[in-house]
VEXDRENKE-246306 format. One line per field, with one value per residue (C-alpha): residue in one letter; y, z, x. Coordinates in pm, 1 decimal. Each point is the difference from the previous one (the first is absolute). Example, Ala and Ser with C-alpha at 12.3 -4.5 7.8 and 13.67 -1.06 7.14 Angstrom:
<pts>
residu <- c(A, S) .
y <- c(-450.0, 344.0) .
z <- c(780.0, -66.0) .
x <- c(1230.0, 137.0) .
</pts>
This chain:
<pts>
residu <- c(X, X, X, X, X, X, X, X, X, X, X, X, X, X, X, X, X, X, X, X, X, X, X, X, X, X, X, X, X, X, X, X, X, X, X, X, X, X, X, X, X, X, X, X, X, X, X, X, X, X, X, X, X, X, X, X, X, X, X, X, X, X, X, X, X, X, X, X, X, X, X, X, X, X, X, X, X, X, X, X, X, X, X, X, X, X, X, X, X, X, X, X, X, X, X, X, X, X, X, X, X, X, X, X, X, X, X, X, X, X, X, X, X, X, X, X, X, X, X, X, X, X, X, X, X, X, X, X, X, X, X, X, X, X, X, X, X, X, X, X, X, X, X, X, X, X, X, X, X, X, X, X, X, X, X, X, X, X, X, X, X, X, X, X, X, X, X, X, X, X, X, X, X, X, X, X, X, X, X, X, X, X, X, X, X, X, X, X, X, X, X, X, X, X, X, X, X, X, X, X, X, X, X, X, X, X, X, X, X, X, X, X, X, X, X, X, X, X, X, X, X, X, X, X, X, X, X, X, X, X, X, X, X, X, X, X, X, X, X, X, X, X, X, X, X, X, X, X, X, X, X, X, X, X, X, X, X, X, X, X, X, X, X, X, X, X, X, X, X, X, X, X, X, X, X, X, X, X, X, X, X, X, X, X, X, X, X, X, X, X, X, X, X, X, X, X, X, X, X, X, X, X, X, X, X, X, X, X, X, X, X, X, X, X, X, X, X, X, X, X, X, X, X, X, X, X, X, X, X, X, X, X, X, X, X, X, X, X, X, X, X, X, X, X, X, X, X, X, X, X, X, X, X, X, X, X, X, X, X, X, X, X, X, X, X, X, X, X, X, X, X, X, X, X, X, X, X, X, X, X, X, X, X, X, X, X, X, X, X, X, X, X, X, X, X, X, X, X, X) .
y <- c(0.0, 224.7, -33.7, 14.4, 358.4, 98.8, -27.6, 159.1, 277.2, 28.3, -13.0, 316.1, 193.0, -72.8, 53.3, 348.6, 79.7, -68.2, 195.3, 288.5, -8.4, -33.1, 328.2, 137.6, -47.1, 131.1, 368.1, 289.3, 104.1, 294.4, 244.3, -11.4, 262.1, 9.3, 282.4, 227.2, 33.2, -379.9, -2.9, 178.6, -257.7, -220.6, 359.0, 49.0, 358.6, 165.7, 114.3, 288.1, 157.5, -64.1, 322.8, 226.0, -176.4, -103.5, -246.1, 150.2, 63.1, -144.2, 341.3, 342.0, 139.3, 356.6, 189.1, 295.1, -284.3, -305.2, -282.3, -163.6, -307.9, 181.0, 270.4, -282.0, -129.4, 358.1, 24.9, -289.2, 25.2, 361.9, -102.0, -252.0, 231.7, 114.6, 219.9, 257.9, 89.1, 184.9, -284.6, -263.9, -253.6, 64.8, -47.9, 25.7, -383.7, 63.4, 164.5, -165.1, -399.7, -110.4, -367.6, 99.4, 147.9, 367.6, 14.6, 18.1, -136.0, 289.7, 273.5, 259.4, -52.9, 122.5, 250.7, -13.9, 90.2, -247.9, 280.4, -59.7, 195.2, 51.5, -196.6, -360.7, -74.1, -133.7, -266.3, 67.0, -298.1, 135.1, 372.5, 154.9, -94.3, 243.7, 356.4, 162.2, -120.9, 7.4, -6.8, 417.1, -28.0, 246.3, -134.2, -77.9, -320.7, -286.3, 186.7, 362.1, -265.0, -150.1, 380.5, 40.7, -246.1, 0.5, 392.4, -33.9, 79.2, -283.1, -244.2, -59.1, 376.2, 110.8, 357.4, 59.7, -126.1, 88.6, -222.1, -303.3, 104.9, 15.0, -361.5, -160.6, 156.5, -106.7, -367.3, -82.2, -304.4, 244.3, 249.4, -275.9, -72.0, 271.8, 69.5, -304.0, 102.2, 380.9, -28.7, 335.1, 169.1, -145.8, 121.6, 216.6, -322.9, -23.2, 210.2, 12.8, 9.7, -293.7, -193.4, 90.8, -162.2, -259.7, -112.9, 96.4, -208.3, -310.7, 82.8, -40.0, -349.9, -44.7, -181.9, -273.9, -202.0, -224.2, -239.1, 265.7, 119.0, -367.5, -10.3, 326.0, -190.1, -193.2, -341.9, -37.8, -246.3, 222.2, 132.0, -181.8, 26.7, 169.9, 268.7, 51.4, 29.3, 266.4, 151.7, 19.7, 131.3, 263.1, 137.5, 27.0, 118.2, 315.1, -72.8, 39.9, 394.5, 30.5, -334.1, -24.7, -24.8, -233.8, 116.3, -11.1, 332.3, 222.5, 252.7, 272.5, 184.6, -93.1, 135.1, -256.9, 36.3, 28.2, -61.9, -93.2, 214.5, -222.6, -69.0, 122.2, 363.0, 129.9, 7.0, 260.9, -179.3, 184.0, 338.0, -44.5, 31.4, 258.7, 165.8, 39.1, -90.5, -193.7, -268.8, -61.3, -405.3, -38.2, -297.6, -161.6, -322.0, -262.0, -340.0, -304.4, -234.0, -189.0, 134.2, -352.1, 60.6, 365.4, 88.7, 111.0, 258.4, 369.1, 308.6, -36.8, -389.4, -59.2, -317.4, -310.6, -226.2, -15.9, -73.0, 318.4, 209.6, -118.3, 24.9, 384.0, 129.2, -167.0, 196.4, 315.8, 60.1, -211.8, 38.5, -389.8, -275.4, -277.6, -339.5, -351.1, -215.5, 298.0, 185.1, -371.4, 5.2, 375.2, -83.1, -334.8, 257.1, 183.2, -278.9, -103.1, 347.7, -136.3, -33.2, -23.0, 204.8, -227.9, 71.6, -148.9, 191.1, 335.6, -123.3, -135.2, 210.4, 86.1, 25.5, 341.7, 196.9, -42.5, 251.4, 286.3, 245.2, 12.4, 382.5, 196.9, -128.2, 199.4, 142.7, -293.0, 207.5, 74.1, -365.1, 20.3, 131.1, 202.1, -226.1, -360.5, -133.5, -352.1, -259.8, -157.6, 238.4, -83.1, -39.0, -232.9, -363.7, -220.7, -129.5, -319.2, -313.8, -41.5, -96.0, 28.9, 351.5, 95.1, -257.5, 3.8, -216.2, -171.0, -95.8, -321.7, -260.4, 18.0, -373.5) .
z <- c(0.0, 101.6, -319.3, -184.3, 150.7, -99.3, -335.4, -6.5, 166.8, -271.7, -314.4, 203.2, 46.9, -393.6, -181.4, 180.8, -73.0, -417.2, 18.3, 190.1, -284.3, -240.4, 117.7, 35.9, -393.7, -100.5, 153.6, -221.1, -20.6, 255.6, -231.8, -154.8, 179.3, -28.1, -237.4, 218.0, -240.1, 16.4, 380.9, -19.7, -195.7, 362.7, 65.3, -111.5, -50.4, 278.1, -117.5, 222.4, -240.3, -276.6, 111.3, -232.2, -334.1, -37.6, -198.0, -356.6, 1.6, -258.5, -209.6, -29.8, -53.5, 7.6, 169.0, -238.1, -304.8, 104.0, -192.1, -215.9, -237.6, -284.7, 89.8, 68.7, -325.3, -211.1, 227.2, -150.8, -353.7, 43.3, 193.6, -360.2, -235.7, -239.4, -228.2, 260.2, -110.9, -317.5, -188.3, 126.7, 152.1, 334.5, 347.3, 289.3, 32.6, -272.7, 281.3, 357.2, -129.6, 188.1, -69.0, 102.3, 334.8, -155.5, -163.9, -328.2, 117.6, -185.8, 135.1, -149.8, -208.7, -336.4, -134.6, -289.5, -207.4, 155.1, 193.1, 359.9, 284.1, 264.7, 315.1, 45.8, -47.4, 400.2, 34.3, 8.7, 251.8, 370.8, -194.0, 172.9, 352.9, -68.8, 187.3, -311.9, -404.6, -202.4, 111.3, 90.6, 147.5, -207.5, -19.3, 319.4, -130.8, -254.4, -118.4, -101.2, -101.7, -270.3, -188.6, -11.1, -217.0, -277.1, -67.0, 58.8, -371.7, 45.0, 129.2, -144.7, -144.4, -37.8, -26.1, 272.9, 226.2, -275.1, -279.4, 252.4, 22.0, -374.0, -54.1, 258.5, -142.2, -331.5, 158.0, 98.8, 177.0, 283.2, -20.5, 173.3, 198.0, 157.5, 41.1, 166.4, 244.3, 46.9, -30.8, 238.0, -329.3, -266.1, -365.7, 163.7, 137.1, -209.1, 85.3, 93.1, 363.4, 5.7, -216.3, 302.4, 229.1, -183.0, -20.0, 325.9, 155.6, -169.0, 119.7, 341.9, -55.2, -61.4, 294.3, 57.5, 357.0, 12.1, 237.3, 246.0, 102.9, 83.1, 208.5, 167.6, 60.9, 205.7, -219.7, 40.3, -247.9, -259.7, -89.4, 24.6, 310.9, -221.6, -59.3, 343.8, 62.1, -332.9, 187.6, 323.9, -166.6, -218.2, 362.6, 186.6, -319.2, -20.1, -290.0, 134.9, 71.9, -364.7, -64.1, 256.2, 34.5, -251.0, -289.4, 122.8, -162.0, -219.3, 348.5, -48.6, -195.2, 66.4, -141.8, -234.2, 120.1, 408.6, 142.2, -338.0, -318.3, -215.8, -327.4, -285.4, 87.8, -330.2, 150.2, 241.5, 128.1, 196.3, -82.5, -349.9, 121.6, 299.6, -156.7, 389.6, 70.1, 281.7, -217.0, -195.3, -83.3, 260.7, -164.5, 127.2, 201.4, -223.8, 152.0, -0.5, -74.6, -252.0, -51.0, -96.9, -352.9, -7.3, -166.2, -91.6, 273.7, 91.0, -134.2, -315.2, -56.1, 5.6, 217.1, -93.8, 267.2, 357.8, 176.8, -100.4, 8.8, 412.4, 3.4, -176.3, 265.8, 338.7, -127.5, -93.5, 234.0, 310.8, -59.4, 29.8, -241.4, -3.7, -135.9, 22.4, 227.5, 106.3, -285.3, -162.2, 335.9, -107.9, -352.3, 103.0, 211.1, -283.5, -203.0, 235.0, -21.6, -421.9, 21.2, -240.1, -103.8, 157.7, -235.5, -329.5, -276.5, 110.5, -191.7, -343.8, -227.0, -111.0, -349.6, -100.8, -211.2, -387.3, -288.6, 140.5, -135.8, 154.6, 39.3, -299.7, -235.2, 108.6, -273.9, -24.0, 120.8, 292.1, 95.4, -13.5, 327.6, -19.1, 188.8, 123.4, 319.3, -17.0, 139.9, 121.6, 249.5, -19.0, 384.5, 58.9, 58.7, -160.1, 240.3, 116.4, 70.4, 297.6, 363.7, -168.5, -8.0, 280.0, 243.9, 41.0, 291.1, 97.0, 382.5, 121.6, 38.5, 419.2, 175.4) .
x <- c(0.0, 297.5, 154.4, -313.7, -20.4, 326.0, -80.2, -314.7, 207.4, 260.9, -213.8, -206.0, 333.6, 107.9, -333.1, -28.3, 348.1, -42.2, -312.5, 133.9, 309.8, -305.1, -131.5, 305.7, 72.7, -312.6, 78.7, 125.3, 349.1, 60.5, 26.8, -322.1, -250.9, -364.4, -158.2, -166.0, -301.7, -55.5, -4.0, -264.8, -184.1, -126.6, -172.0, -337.0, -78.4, -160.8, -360.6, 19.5, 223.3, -277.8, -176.1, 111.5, -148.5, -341.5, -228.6, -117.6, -366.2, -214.9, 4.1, 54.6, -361.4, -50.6, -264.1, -34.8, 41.2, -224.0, 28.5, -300.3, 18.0, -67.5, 321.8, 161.2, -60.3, 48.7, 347.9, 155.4, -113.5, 157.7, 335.6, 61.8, -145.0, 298.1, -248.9, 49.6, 407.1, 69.1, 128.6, -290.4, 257.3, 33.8, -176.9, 37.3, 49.4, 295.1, 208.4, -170.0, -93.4, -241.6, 158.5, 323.8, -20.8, -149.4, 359.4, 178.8, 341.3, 189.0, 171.3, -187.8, -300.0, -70.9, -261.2, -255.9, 329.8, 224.0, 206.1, 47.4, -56.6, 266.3, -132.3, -62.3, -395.2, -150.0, -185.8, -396.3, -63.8, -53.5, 78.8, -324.1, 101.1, 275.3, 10.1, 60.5, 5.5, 358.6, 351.7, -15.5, -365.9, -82.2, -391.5, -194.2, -162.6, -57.3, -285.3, 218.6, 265.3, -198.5, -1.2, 347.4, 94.6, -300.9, 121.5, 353.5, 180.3, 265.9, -237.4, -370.3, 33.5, -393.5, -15.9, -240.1, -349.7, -193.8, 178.5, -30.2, -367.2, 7.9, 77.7, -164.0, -306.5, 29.7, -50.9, -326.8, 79.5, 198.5, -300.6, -199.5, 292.7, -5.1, -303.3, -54.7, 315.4, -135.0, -372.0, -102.4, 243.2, -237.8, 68.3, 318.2, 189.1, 251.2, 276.9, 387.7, -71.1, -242.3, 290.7, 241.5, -287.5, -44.3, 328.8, 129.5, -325.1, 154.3, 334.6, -79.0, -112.8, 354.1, 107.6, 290.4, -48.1, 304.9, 117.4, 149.6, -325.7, -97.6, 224.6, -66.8, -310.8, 175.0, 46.1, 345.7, 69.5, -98.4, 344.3, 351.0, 247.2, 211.0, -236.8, -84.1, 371.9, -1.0, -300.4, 210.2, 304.4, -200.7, -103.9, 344.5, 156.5, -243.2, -199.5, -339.2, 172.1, -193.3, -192.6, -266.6, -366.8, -208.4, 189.9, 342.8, -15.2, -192.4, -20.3, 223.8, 299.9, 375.5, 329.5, 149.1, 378.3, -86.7, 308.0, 240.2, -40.3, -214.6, 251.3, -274.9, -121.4, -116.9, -391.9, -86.1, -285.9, -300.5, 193.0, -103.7, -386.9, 28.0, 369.0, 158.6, 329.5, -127.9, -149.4, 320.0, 22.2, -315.0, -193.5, -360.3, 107.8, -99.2, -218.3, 212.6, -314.7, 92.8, 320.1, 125.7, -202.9, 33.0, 373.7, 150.5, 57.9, 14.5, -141.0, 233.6, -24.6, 352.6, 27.4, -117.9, 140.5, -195.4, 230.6, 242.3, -321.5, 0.3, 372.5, -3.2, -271.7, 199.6, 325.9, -215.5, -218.0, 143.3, 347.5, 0.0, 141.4, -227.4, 136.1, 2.8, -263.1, -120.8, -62.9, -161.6, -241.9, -132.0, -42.0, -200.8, -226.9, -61.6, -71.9, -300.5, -172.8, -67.6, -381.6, -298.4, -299.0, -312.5, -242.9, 229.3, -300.7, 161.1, 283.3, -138.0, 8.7, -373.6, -194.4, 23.4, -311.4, 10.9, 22.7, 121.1, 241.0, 371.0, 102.8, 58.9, 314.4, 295.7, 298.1, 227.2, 300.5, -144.6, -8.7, 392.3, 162.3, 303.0, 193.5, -85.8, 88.4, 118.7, -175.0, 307.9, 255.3, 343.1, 42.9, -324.4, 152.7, -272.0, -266.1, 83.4, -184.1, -232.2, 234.6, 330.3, 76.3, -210.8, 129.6, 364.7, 92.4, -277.5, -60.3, 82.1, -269.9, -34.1, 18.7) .
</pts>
């Protein structure tokens, strides 16, 4: 029995031996230290810090500009109708596709004559939750918004309300239209302003619920553990100093160039609308809903990547260099505030009245701009494929 024991004894003493070697084996060479962004990755993000952004709400209704079914209706048949640009090509849908995240995916966006303008076109989706409409704010809502461009020479180019009047008129298909939007305006409905209604009444239909704002709702499986790091990170870095509330965004002006002198500084911003010196390079804080779909980036369109768009605002108006796991955490944040219109007929494209007349034909040379604008600029890196680009060093997969 004694020696029986013995043994027992022994084999105890030498299988916990090789396993503690096993163990030993299987640690990582001294020098290797942990990446402080992937420590973080056993920490779930602490909802108390969620305050400052918000679930979207179903729309954007107005209370001076009520919606209706049939305004509904006569707002998207207007929003794709290209008879109202002096050429007859071009919509609003041309610039802001409803099918691609209310963007065109250039950097600037041609007119009715193929010149391009000089900022990057915004995305219409969420655009009426904004607290003012363009990148200067220079109109107060989606509703004034809808104007600007229609009578704008280098855009749709009519000459004025009463030429838009002019050819919506001519179609009797729209006369009922709108009638059937404006009925206390009876045989006066159609007219510019009731086009702005129209349009800007569908606009604010235009809203993206993504998974973020399920999981403000508390499901917290909604988005990865890398974006609730991202989400995490965004906070301590100091994003949310601009991108709070529903919108991340949309809430007020900033100075492009905060705390390092942005690199392109041809634009003046706001101080083009209100001509102070105080509004030099001061630009509407744009939403980042969506921003995964929405490049490529800035008021001039001149980056395409994500990921350097995020890296280009830490250094600019942080004074921090964002990179690696970090940086990869940020942009997988982003990526989960990508949502989707719920009502999917807002964004196919409807039938249009028949035989009408487009505007009247136009000189041929002044169809030809002085000077094009080329689609492609010579510092835009093509865009590249979805999660390459955008997600440098990837976090580790967490035991």
């Amino acid at each position: 029995m004694y020696k029986l024991f013995r043994l027992v004894a022994w084999s105890v003493v030498i299988t916990g031996s090789l396993s503690a070697c096993s163990k030993k084996s299987q640690k990582s060479p001294p020098d290797q230290k942990p990446d402080p962004a992937v420590a973080t990755a056993s920490k779930e993000i602490d909802r108390k810090m969620l305050s400052i952004f918000g679930q979207l709400p179903k729309h954007f209704d107005s209370k001076t500009n009520p919606p209706s079914p049939a305004k509904l209706r006569l707002g998207k048949m207007l929003y794709h109708e290209a008879r109202l640009s002096r050429s007859g090509t071009l919509s609003c849908n041309s610039c802001h596709v409803l099918t691609e995240y209310g963007v065109d995916g250039e950097p600037t966006s041609p007119g009715h004559a193929g010149a391009r303008g000089d900022r990057n076109s915004p995305t219409t989706m969420n655009a009426a939750g904004h607290f003012r409409q363009f990148w200067d704010g220079r109109e107060p809502d989606v509703e004034a918004q809808a104007k600007g461009p229609i009578l704008n020479p280098g855009e749709h180019g009519l000459k004025d309300a009463a030429e838009v009047e002019k050819i919506l008129s001519a179609i009797p298909d729209y006369v009922a239209a709108f009638k059937a939007a404006f009925p206390e305006a009876g045989d006066n409905a159609v007219t510019f302003d009731n086009f702005a209604k129209a349009v800007g009444a569908f606009e604010r239909k235009l809203v993206t619920p993504a998974p973020w704002d399920d999981f403000l709702a508390g499901r917290d499986k909604a988005i990865s553990m890398e974006a609730k790091i991202g989400a995490r990170n965004f906070i301590e870095v100091g994003c949310t100093t601009c991108h709070s509330g529903p919108l991340l965004g949309g809430t007020r002006y900033q100075k492009l160039g905060l705390v390092k002198a942005w690199p392109r500084a041809e634009d003046p911003g706001r101080k083009k609308v209100t001509g102070k010196d105080s509004d030099l390079h001061m630009f509407k804080i744009p939403s980042l809903r969506n921003i995964e779909k929405t490049g490529p980036y800035f008021h001039d369109g001149q980056t395409n990547s994500l990921s350097e768009a995020v890296k280009l605002m830490a250094r600019h108006q942080l004074g921090v260099e964002l990179k690696g796991a970090k940086l990869a955490s940020i942009i997988a944040f982003l990526r989960s505030l990508t949502g989707t219109v719920r009502d999917k007929k807002l964004l196919q494209p409807p039938k249009l009245p028949d035989d009408a007349p487009a505007p009247e034909a136009v000189a041929q040379d002044e169809l030809k701009p002085a000077k094009l604008i080329p689609k492609k600029v010579k510092d835009v890196v093509p865009k590249a494929p979805p999660n390459k680009d955008d997600a440098p060093e990837p976090v580790p997969p967490q035991p």
